[in-house]
C-alpha positions as CSV (number, residue, x, y, z in Angstrom):
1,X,16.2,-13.4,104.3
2,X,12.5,-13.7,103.6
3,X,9.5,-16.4,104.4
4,X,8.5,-15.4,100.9
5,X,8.1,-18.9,98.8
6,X,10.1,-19.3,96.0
7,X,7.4,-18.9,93.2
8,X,6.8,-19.6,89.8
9,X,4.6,-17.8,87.4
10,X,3.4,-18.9,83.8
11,X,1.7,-16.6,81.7
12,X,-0.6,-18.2,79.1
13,X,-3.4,-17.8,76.3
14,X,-6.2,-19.8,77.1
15,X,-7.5,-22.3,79.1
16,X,-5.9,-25.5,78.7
17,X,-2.7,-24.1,77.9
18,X,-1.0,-24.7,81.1
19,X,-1.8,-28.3,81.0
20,X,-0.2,-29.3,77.8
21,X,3.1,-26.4,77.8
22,X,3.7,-26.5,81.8
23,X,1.7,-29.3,83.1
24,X,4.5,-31.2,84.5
25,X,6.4,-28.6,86.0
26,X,3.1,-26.7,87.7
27,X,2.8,-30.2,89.1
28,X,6.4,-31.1,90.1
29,X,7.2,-27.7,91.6
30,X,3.9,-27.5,93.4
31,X,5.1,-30.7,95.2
32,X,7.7,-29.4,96.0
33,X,6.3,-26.3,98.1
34,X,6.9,-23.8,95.4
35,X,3.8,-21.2,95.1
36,X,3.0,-21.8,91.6
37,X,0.6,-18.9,89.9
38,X,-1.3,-19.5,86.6
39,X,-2.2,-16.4,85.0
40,X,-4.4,-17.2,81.8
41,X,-4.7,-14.5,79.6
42,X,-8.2,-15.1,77.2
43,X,-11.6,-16.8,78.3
44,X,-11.4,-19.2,75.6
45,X,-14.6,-18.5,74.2
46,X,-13.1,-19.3,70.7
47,X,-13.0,-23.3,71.5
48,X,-14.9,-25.9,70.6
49,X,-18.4,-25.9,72.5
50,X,-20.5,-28.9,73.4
51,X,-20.4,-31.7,71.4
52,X,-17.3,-30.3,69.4
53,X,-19.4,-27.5,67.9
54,X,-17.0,-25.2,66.3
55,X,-16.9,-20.8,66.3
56,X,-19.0,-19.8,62.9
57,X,-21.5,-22.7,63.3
58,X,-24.8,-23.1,64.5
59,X,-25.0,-23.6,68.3
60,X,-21.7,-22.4,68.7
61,X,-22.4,-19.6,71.8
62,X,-19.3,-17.8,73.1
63,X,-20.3,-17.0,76.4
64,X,-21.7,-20.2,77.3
65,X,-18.2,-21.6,75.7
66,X,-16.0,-19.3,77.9
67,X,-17.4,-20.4,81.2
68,X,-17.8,-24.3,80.2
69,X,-13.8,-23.3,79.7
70,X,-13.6,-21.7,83.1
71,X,-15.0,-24.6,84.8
72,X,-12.3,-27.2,83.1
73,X,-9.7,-24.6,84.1
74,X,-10.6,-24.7,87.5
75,X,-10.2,-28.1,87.4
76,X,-7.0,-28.4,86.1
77,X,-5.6,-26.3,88.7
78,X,-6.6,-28.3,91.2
79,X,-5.1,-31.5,89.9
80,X,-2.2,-29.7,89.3
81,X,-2.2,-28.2,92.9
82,X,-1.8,-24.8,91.2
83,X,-1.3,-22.2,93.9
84,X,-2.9,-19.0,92.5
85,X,-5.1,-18.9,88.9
86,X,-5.3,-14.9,88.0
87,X,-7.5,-14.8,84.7
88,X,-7.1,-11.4,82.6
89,X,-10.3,-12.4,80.5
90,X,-9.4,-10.7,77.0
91,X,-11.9,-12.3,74.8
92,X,-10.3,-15.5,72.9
93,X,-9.3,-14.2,69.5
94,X,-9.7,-17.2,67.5
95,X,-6.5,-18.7,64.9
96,X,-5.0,-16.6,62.9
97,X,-7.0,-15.0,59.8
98,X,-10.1,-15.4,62.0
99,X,-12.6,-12.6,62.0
100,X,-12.7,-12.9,65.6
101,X,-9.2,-11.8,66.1
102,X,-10.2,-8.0,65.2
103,X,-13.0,-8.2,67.1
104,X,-13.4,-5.6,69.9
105,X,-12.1,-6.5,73.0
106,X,-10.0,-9.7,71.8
107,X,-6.8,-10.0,73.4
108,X,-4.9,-10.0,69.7
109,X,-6.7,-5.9,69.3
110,X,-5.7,-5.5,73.2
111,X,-2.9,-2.7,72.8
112,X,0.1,-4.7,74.5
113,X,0.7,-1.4,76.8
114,X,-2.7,-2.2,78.4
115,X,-2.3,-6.1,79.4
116,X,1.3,-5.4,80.5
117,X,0.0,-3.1,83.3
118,X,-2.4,-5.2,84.7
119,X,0.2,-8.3,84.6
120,X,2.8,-6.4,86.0
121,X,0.9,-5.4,89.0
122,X,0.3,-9.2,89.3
123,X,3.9,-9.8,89.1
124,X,4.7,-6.9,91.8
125,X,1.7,-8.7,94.1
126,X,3.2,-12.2,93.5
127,X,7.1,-11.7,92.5
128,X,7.8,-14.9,90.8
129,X,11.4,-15.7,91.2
130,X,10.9,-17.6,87.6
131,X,8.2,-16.6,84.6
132,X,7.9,-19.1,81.7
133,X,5.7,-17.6,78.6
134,X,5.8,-18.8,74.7
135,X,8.6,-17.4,72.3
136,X,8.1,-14.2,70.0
137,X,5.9,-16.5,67.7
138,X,4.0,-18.3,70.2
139,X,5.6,-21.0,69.8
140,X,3.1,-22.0,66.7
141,X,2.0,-18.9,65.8
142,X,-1.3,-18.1,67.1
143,X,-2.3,-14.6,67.8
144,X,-3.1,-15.0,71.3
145,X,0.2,-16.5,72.0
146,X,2.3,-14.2,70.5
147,X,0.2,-11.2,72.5
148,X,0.8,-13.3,75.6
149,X,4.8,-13.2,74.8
150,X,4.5,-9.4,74.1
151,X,2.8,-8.2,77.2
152,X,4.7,-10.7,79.8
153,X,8.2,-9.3,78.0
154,X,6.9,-5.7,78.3
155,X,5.7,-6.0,81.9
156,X,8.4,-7.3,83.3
157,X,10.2,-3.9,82.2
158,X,7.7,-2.1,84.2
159,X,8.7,-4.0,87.2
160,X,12.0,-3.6,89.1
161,X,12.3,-8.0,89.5
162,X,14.9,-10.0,87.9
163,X,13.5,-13.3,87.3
164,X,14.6,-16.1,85.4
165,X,12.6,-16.0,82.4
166,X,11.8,-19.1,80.0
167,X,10.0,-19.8,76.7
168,X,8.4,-22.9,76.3
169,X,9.6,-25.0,73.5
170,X,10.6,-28.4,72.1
171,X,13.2,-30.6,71.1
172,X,13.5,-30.9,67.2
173,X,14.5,-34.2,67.5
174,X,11.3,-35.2,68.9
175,X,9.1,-33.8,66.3
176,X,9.2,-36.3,63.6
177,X,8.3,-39.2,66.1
178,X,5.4,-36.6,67.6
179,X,4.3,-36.7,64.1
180,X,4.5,-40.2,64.0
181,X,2.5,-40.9,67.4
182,X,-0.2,-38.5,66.1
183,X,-0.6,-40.4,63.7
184,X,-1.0,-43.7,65.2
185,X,-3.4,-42.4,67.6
186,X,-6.1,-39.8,65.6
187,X,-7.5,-42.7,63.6
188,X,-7.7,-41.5,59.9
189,X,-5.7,-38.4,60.6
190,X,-4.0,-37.8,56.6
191,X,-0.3,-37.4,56.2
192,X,0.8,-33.6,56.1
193,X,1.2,-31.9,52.7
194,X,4.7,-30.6,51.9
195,X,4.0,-27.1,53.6
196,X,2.5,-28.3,56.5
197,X,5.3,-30.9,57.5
198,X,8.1,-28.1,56.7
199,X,6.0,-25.8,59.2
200,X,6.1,-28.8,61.6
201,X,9.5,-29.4,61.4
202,X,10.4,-25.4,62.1
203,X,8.8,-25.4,65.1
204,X,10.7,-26.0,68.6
205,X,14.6,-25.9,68.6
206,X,17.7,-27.8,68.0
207,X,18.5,-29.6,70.7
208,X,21.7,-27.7,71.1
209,X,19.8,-24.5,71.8
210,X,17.6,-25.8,74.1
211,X,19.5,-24.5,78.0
212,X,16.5,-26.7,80.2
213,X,15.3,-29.8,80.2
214,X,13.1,-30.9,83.3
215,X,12.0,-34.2,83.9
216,X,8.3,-34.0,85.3
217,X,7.9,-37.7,84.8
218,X,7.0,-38.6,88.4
219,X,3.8,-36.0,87.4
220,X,2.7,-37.4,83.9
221,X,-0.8,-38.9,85.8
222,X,-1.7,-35.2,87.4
223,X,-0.7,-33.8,83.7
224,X,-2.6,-36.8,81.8
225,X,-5.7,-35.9,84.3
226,X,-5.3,-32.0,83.9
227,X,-5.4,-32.3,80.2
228,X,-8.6,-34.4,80.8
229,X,-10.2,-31.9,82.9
230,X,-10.6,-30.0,79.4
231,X,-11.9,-32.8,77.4
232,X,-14.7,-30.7,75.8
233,X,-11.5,-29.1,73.4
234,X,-11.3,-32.2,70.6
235,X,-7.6,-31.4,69.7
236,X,-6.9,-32.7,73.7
237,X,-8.6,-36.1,72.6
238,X,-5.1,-37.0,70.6
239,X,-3.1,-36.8,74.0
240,X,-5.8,-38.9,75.8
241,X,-6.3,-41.6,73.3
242,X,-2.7,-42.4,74.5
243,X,-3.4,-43.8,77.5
244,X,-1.2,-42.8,80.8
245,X,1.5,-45.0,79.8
246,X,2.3,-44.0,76.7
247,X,1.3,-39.9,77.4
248,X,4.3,-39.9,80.2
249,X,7.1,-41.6,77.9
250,X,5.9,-38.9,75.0
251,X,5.6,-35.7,77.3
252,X,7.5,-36.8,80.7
253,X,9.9,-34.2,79.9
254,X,10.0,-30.6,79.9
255,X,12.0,-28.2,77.8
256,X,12.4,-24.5,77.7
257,X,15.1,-22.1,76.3
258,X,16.2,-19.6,79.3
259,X,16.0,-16.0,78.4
260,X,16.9,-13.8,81.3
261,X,19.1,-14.9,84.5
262,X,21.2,-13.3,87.0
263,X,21.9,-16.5,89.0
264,X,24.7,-17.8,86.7
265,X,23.4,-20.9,87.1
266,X,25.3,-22.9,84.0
267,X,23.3,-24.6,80.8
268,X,22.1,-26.8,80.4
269,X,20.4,-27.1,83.3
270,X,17.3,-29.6,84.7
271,X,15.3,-27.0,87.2
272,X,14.4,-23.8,86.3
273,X,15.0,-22.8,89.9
274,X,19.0,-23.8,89.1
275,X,20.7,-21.3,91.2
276,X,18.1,-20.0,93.7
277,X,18.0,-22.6,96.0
């Protein structure tokens, strides 16, 4: 036996990140004594700066933007009681097709050999007993995601741990009334073309396929507040026009698709610690 805490680890691309993907179960496991370590892969530089300037436009300062970001971050961790925030600070490398994601020293031009060293020697320091990442897509596609998928994959075959290990996802079922709530909350937000509601309704999983589901109602305020904490990003206004309320019924639950085990633990399953404790 060993005093070591069980630990979770959640590997993500930017700041805010953790707050909408893993908010709730950062918060729920914290409370419950589990060390819970945030490592965030880019600076963030590539979000909106103050006053929602965007990257390309006048005003728009990087640097400035990055360590606004880091301040917000901070924050969030603490409402979330986050144990242990690692930052890898790759520069932000923009959406996809952006100039910025070519640019020297952005996570997306990163060879993934180089961030899976230095986040396996975080997971040999910490030895998370569960690691939750995005999918081979990123869940939605964006460049820093996907890199943060490839380089937690390929460090944990640098390391001799057997984690659990889980991609963030959703329910298909609940996309079309997502789609619905966006709309009733972002004002004059337009209807999606074809393309864009067929790409909408590809993303997340069957409901069948999804092996966890954790309720992190009980947590919705401290995931509502950490959300807040990075208010200077306009695409978290959305979630916070929806008041606490409504924000927990929408995201009071959790889902994930396990990807590695060796507890046997069966699925579906409603704690991604099912079978080590």
């Amino acid at each position: 036996m060993t005093d070591r805490p069980l630990t979770l680890m959640a590997v993500h691309a930017h700041p805010d990140d953790e707050a909408t993907g893993t908010g709730g179960v950062l918060a729920r496991y914290a409370a419950e004594g589990i060390r819970t370590v945030l490592v965030t892969c880019t600076d963030g530089g590539c979000g909106d700066g103050p006053g929602g300037v965007k990257p390309g436009e006048a005003g728009h300062d990087p640097v400035a933007v990055a360590r606004m970001r880091r301040e917000e971050l901070e924050a969030s961790c603490e409402v979330l009681k986050i144990s242990d925030l690692e930052m890898l600070d790759y520069a932000d490398s923009g959406m996809t097709g952006w100039a910025s994601n070519d640019a020297p020293g952005s996570f997306w031009r990163t060879p993934v050999e180089e961030g899976a060293a230095r986040l396996a020697e975080l997971m040999r320091h910490y030895r998370p007993d569960v690691v939750v990442t995005y999918d081979e897509n990123g869940f939605y596609g964006h460049p820093d995601h996907i890199q943060a998928h490839r380089i937690t994959m390929a460090a944990l075959e640098l390391t001799d741990l057997t984690p659990k290990v889980y991609w963030t996802t959703v329910p298909r079922s609940q996309m079309a009334r997502f789609g619905e709530v966006m709309r009733e909350f972002a004002g004059d937000m337009p209807e999606p073309d074809p393309a864009e509601a067929a790409a909408l309704a590809e993303i997340g999983l069957p409901d069948d396929e999804i092996t966890t589901w954790v309720d992190t109602t009980p947590y919705s305020d401290q995931k509502y507040d950490a959300l807040a904490a990075h208010a200077s990003q306009g695409e978290n206004i959305f979630f916070l026009r929806m008041g606490k309320e409504r924000f927990g019924e929408m995201m009071g639950t959790e889902t994930f698709l396990r990807v590695r085990d060796t507890t046997g633990a069966p699925t579906p399953e409603d704690d991604l610690f099912a079978g080590l404790r």
